[in-house]
N, C-alpha and C positions, 0 to 999 in steps of 0.2 A: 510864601511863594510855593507855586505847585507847579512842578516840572516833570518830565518823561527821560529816563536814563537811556542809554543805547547802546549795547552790548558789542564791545568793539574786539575781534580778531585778528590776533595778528599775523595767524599763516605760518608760524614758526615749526609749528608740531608738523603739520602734512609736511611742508619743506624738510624737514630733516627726516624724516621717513621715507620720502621720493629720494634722497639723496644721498640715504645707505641703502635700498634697494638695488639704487644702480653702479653701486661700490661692491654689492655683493655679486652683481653681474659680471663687472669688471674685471672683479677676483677671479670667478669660475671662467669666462673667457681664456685671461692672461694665463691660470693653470693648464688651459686646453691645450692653446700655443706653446709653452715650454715645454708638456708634454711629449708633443708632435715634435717638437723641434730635437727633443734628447732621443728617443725614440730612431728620428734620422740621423742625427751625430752617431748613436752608436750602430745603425748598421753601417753606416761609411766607414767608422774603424774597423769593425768585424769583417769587412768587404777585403779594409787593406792586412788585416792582418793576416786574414785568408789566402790573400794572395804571395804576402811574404813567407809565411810559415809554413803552408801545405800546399802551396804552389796551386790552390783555384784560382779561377779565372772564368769569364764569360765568351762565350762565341754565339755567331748569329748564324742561322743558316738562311743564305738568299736562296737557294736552288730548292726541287723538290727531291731530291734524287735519293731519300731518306724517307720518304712518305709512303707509309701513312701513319709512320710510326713516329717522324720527325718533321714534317709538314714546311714549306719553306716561309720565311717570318717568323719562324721560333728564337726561341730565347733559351741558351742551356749553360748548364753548368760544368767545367771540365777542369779534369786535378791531373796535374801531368803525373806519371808514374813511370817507372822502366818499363822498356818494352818486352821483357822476359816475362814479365807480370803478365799482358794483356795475353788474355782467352778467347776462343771459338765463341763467337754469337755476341763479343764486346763492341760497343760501337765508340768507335777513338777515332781521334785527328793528327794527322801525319803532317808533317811541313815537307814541302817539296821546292828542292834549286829551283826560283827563278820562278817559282806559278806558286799561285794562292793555296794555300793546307786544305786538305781534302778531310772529311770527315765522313767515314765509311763501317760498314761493321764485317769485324775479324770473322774472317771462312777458312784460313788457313794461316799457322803461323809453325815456322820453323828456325835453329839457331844457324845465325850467320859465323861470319870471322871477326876476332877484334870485341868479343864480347856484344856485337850485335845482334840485331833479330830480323828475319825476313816476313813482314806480314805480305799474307792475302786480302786485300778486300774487295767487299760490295756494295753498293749503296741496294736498300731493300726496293724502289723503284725500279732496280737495272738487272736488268734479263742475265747479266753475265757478269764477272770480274771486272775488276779494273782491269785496263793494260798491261799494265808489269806489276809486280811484286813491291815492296817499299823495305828498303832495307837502314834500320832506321836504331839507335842505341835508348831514345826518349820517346813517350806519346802520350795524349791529353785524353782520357779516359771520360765519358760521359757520364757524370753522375744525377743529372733531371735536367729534364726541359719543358718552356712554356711555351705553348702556339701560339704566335701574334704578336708575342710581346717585343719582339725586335723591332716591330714598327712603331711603337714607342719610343723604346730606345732611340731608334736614328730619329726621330721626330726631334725628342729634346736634344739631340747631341749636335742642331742645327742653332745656328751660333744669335739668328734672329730671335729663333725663340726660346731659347736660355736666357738671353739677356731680360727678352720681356718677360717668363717667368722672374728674375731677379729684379725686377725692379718695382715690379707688383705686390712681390711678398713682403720687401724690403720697405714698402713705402705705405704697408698696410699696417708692417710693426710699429712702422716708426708712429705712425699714425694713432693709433691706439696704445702706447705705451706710454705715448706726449703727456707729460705733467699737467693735472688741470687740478683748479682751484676745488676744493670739496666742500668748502663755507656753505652755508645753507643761506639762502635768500629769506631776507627778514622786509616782510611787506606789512602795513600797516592800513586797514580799513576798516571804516565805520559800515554797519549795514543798519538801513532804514528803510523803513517801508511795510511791505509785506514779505517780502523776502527776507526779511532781519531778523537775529535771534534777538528780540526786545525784551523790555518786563517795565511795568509801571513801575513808578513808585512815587511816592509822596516827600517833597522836601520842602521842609520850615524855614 
């Protein structure tokens, strides 16, 4: 009897090659994410520890009256200090009874009663002083500030889109972290024809 063999594969080798390809993908993503993720865990501690230990803190400025040095929509950074500390040409925030803290820079400081301080300020937009003096024992010293970046801030600190960032990120981890089967697909086919790897042969 004389017959034609037909070279059958079974797709096992490419399958399992496609499918630590995208295990090694998987891996380099998932490291990407933890990354990013630890990265923000630890500035959020550094943020609070900051705030606990050396008393920074962030303030926004909405006005201009600081510009062009502090432009209004900035973002800064501020370490409260004694007010005996602050200097001619410092730019610090005052709390004031009953109205919002003023953030101005020192043009004159003198010692009060009670171990307080009498500042001057100005903001660098304002032709003139403040109205009165600020006499005050504490004050929040400007250590950097970023322009614009407060419109950010109030951006995400809007409670719509906090949630929908949270539910986005939350639902993209979950998404990609979801357990899936790694088995390799085992398919089985004959190929004939011309498109077939064949080979003659001769059987008895």
């Amino acid at each position: 009897m004389i017959g034609t063999l037909a070279a059958v594969d079974s797709g096992v080798g490419s399958d399992t090659a496609a499918s630590a390809a995208h295990g090694r993908r998987h891996g380099v993503v998932r490291e990407v994410l933890l990354n990013i993720a630890s990265v923000l865990g630890a500035v959020c501690i550094a943020l609070t520890l900051a705030a606990v230990l050396f008393h920074v803190t962030l303030i926004m400025f909405k006005t201009g009256s600081m510009s062009p040095t502090i432009p209004a929509g900035s973002l800064a950074v501020v370490r409260e200090i004694p007010a005996s500390e602050a200097k001619v040409g410092d730019v610090v925030t005052v709390d004031r009874p009953d109205q919002l803290p003023v953030t101005h820079r020192v043009v004159a400081t003198e010692r009060g009663a009670d171990g307080q301080t009498i500042l001057t300020l100005r903001g660098d937009a304002n032709p003139v002083d403040d109205p009165a003096p600020y006499t005050v024992s504490t004050v929040r010293i400007v250590m950097a500030s970023v322009p614009g970046l407060a419109v950010a801030v109030v951006a995400m600190s809007n409670p719509v889109a906090l949630g929908s960032v949270t539910v986005v990120v939350a639902s993209f981890i979950t998404w990609y972290f979801w357990p899936r089967s790694t088995r390799p697909r085992r398919t089985t086919r004959a190929r004939h024809g011309a498109g077939a790897d064949s080979f003659g042969g001769y059987v008895c």
